[in-house]
C-alpha positions in Angstrom: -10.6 26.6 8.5 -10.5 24.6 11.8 -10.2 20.9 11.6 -10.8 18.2 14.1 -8.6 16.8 15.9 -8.2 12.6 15.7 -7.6 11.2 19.6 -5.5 9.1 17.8 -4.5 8.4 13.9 -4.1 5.1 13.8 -5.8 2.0 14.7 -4.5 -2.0 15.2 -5.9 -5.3 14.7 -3.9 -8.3 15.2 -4.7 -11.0 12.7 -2.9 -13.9 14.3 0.6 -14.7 16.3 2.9 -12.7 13.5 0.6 -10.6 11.4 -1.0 -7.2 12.5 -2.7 -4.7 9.9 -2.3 -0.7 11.0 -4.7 1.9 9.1 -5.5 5.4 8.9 -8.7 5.6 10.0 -9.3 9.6 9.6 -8.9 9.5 5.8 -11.1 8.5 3.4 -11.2 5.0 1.7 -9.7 5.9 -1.5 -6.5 7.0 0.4 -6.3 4.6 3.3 -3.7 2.2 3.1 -3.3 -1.1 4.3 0.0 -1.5 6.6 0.9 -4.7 7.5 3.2 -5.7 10.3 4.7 -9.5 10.3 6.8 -10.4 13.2 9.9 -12.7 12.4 12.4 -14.4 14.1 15.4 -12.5 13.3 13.6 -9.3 12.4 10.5 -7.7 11.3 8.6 -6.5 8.6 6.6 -3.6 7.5 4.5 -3.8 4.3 3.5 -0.2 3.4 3.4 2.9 5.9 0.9 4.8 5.2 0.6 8.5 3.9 2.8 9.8 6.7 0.5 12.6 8.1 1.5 11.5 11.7 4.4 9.4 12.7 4.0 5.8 12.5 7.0 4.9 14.0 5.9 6.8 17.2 2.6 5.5 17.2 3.5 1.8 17.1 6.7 2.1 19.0 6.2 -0.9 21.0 5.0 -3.0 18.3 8.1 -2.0 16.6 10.7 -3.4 19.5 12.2 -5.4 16.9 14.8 -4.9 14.1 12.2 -3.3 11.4 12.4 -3.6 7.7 10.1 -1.1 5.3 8.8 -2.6 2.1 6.8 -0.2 -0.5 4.3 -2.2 -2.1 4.1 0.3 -4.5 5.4 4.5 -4.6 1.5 5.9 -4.9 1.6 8.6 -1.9 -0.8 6.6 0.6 1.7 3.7 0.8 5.1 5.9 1.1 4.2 8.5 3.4 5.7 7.1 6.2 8.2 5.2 4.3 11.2 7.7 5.2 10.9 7.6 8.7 12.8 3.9 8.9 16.6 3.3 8.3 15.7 0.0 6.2 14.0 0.3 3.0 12.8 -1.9 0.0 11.5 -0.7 -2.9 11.3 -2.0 -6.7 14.0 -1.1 -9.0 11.5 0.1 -11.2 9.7 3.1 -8.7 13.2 3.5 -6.7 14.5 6.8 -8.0 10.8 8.6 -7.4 10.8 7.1 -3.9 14.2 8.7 -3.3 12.7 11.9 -4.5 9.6 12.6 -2.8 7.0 14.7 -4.1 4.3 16.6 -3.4 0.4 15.0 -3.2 -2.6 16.6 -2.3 -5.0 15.7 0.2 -7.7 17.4 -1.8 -10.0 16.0 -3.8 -10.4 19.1 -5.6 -6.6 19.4 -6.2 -6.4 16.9 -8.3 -6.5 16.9 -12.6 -10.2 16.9 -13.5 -9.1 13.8 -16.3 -7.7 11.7 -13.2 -10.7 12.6 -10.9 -13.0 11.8 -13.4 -11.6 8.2 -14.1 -11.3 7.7 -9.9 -14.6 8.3 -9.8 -15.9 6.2 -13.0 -14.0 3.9 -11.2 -16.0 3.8 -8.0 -14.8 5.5 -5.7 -16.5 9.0 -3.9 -13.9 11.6 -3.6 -14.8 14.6 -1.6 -13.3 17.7 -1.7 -10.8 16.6 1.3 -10.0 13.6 1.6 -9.3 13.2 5.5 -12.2 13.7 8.5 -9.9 14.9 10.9 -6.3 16.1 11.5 -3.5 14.1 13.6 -2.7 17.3 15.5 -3.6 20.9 16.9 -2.5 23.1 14.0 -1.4 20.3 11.5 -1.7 22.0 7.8 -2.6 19.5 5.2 -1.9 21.9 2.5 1.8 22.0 3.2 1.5 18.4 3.3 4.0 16.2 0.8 6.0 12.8 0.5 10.0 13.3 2.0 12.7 11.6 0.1 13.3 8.2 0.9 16.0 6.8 -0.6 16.2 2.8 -0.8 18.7 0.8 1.0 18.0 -2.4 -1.2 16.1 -2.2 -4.6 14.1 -5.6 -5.4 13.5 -7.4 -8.6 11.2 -10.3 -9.3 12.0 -13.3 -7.7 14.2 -12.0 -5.2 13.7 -13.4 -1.5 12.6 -10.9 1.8 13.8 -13.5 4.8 13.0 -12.8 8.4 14.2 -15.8 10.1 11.4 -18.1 10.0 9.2 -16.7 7.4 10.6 -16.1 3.5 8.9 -13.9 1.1 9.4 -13.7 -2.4 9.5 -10.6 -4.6 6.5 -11.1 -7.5 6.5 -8.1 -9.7 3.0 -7.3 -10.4 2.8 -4.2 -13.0 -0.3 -2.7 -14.5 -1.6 -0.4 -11.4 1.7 1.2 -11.1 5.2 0.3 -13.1 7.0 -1.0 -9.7 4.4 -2.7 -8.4 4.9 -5.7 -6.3 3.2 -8.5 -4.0 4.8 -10.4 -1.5 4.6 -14.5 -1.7 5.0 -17.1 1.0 4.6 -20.3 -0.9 4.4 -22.5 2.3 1.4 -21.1 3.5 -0.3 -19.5 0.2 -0.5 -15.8 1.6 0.2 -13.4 -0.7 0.7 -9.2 0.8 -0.6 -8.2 -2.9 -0.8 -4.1 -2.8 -2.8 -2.4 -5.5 -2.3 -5.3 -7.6 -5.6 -6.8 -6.3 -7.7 -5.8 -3.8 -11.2 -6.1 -2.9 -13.0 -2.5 -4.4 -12.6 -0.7 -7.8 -9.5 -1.1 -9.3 -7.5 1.5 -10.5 -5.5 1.0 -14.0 -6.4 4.9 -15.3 -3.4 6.4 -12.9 -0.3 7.7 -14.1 1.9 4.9 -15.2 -0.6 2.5 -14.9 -0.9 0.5 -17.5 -4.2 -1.6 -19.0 -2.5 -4.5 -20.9 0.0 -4.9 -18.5 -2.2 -5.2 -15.8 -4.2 -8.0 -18.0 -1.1 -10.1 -17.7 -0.5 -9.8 -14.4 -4.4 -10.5 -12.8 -4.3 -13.7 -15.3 -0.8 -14.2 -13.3 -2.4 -14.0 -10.2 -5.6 -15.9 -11.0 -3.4 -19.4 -11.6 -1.1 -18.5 -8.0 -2.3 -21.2 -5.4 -3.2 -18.6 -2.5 -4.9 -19.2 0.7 -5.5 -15.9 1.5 -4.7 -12.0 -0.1 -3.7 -9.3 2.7 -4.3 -6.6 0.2 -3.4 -2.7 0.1 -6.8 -1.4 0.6 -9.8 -3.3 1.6 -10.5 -6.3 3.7 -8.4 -9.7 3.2 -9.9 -12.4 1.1 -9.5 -16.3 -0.1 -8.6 -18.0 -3.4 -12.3 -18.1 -4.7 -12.5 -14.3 -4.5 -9.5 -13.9 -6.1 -10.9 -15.4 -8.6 -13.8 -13.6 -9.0 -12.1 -10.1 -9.0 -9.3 -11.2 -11.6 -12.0 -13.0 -13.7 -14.2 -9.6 -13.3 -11.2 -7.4 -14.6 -10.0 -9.8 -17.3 -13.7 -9.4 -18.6 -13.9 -5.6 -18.5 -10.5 -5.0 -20.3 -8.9 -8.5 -21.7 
C-alpha cells in the first residue's frame, strides 16, 4: 500500500524569546507529542523528541546551533523516538534501563492488545487503524518501524536540578501515567514542562505501568504547585485555573 508523502514532518511555533514547541503533525493526536525547545545561556534544552519516524535533529538543525541536551519526559514511544539521535540524554532512574533498550511499537491501531485499545478508547481518544496520515519519505515502511536504544548519559531523581545558564529546572517525579514519569519546574516563573502527567485531553492511567493510586497522589501534588502556565506533552498549554479543573476532574473520577 502507497502512502503519502509529508512536504515536511515537522512543524514550529515559537512561544516567546527561549521557548519553541516542535510537533508531528502527520500522526494522529493520540501519538503526537509535544517537543519543547528552551534556549539557555550556556546551553539548550530539548523536552521530548518525538516518535523518531524522521530525524529531528536534521529537521531543526539551525534551531539546534547550540550545545543541546535531551530530556525524556517519560519512555512511552511518542516521546523517545528521536531521543537516540543526541549525544546528551536525561532520563529517570526509574524508566532508564528500557530507554537504553529500545523496543519495538506499532504505528497501528490495530496492532495493538484489544484490552489496551479498548481502555484508549474508553478513554477518549479515536484510534484508527494507522495512526499516521502520511509518511516522512518516498518508500519509508512504518511496519519495520521501532524505538533504537538510547542509553542515558545522566539518570535524574526527584529534586535534582537541569541548569542551562540562566534558567534552572527542577526534576519533580510525577508517577501514575508511567513509573518514570517526570515534569520539569522553574519556580521563578511558575512554568512547569509537565509530560503525561497532565495535559489538556483524556488522561491515560490504564497503560502498562501506569498506575491509578499513584497517579491520585501525584494530580493532588500538582493541584497545590503555584504554576503560571503547564507546557504539557500533548495538547495545547494552559494556566493555574485549568490545572485545576483537570486535577480536580481526575481526583473525582478515581480518588
Amino acid at each position: 500500500m502507497g502512502f503519502r508523502v509529508a512536504d515536511r514532518w515537522f512543524e514550529f511555533r515559537r512561544i516567546d524569546d527561549d521557548i519553541t514547541l516542535i510537533w508531528e503533525p502527520h500522526v494522529v493526536p493520540l501519538i503526537r507529542c509535544n517537543i519543547w525547545h528552551i534556549r539557555g545561556r550556556d546551553r539548550d534544552l530539548l523536552i521530548d523528541t518525538g516518535l523518531g519516524m524522521a530525524s529531528l535533529k536534521e529537521a531543526a538543525r539551525d534551531l539546534f546551533a547550540k550545545a543541546l541536551t535531551a530530556i525524556a519526559t517519560h519512555v512511552h514511544y511518542d516521546h523517545v523516538g528521536g531521543f537516540h539521535e543526541f549525544e546528551d540524554r536525561i532520563i529517570h532512574r526509574v524508566e532508564a534501563a528500557k530507554a537504553a533498550s529500545g523496543n519495538a511499537a506499532s504505528l497501528y491501531g490495530a496492532g495493538k492488545d484489544d484490552g489496551l485499545l479498548q481502555s484508549i478508547r474508553a478513554a477518549g481518544y479515536d484510534v484508527p487503524p494507522q495512526l499516521f496520515t502520511a509518511v516522512p519519505s518516498d518508500g519509508y515502511d512504518p511496519r519495520a518501524y521501532r524505538v533504537l536504544p538510547a542509553p542515558a548519559t545522566r539518570v535524574v531523581d526527584e529534586g535534582d536540578v537541569i541548569d542551562i545558564g540562566d534558567r534552572r529546572f527542577e526534576i519533580l517525579h510525577l508517577p501514575g501515567h508511567s513509573p518514570g514519569s517526570i515534569g520539569l519546574w522553574e519556580a521563578k516563573t511558575g512554568i512547569l514542562f509537565s509530560g503525561d502527567a497532565v495535559y489538556d485531553g483524556p488522561l491515560l492511567d490504564a497503560l502498562p505501568g501506569s498506575d491509578i493510586p499513584t497517579y491520585v497522589t501525584t494530580m493532588k501534588r500538582l493541584r497545590d504547585l503555584a504554576v503560571t502556565v503547564v507546557h504539557a506533552g500533548h495538547d495545547p498549554s494552559f494556566g493555574r485555573d485549568r490545572l485545576h479543573d483537570l486535577c480536580d476532574a481526575y481526583l473525582a473520577e478515581r480518588a
